[in-house]
C-alpha positions, 0 to 999 in steps of 0.5 A, spaced: 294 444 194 298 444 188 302 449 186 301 453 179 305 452 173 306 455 166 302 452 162 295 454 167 289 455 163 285 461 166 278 461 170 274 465 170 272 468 177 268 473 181 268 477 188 263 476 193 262 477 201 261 471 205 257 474 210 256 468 215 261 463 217 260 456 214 260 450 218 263 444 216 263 436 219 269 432 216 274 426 216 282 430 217 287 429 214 294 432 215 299 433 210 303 439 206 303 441 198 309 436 198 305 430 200 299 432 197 299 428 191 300 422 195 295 424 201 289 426 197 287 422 192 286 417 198 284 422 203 279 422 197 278 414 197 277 414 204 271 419 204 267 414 199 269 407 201 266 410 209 260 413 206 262 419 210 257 424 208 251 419 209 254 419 216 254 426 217 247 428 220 243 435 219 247 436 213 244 443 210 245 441 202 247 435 198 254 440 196 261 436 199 265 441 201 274 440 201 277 445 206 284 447 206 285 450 214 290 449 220 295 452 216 302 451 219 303 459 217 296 462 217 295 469 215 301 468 211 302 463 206 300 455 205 307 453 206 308 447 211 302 443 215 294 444 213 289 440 214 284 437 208 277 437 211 272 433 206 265 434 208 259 437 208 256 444 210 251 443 218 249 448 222 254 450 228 250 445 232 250 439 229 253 433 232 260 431 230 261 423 229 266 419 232 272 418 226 270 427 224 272 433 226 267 440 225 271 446 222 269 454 220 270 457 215 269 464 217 267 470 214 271 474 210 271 477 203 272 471 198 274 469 190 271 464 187 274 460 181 269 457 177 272 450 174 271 449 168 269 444 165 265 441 172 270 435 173 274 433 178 281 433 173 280 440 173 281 442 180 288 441 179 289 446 174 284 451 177 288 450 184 293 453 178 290 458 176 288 461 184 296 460 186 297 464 179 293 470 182 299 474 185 294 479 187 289 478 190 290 479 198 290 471 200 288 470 208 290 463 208 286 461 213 280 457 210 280 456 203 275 450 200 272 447 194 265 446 193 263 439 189 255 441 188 250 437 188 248 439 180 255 437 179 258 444 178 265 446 182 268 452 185 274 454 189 273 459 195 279 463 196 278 468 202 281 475 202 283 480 206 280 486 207 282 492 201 
């Protein structure tokens, strides 16, 4: 996830409560804040040049989610190893295809950035703006973008509980 700068622009964004984990299926990758400009992008690739998400069976959207987890220190901060996991929303049973892997977002209190204008060059400067949010309480165990199908996107930042 990139890191903030100082000449972040602002994004609005609003509380909510995910009440039910969200279930995802995915390709994996494993890198670090440091790798993340050269692990992502082709992370990114290999997502469309493999027509992954028409393999992903029970889909319950046409959304493609991106979730950040397996933090090196979750709970604590975003420094070290996590996974990438880009994929779609199933249920909890759907079968998992070779070459992917399911991962959980769990419930929790959450932040949504709104990333606007809806671009895809614009998720850099939101993650920019989601790190300089110093005080809203991170969990740092499950955080995604949401790429919906009407061509809006969000970040999803859990929270802990106040």
């Amino acid at each position: 996830m990139p890191t903030p700068s100082a000449n972040t622009p602002a994004f609005p964004y609003y509380l909510t409560q995910q009440d039910e984990a969200i279930t995802v299926v995915g390709i994996e990758l494993r890198t670090t804040n440091l790798e993340a400009m050269q692990t992502i992008p082709p992370h990114w690739q290999r997502f469309g040049q493999e027509g992954v998400l028409e393999r992903i069976a029970g889909r319950l959207d046409g959304d493609v989610l991106a979730v950040y987890t397996h933090f090196a220190h979750a709970g604590r901060d975003n420094t070290g190893l996590y996974s990438l996991v880009i994929g779609a929303q199933v249920a909890p049973d759907a079968p998992v295809p070779a070459g992917m892997v399911r991962v959980v977002v769990p419930a929790s209190r959450r932040a949504i950035f709104q990333v606007l204008p809806a671009s895809f060059d614009m998720v850099g400067p939101a993650w920019g703006a989601v790190w300089a949010q110093t005080l809203l309480p991170k969990t740092y165990v499950a955080e995604y973008e949401r790429y919906a199908a009407n061509g809006d996107i969000s970040i999803s930042i859990g929270l802990e509980r106040l």
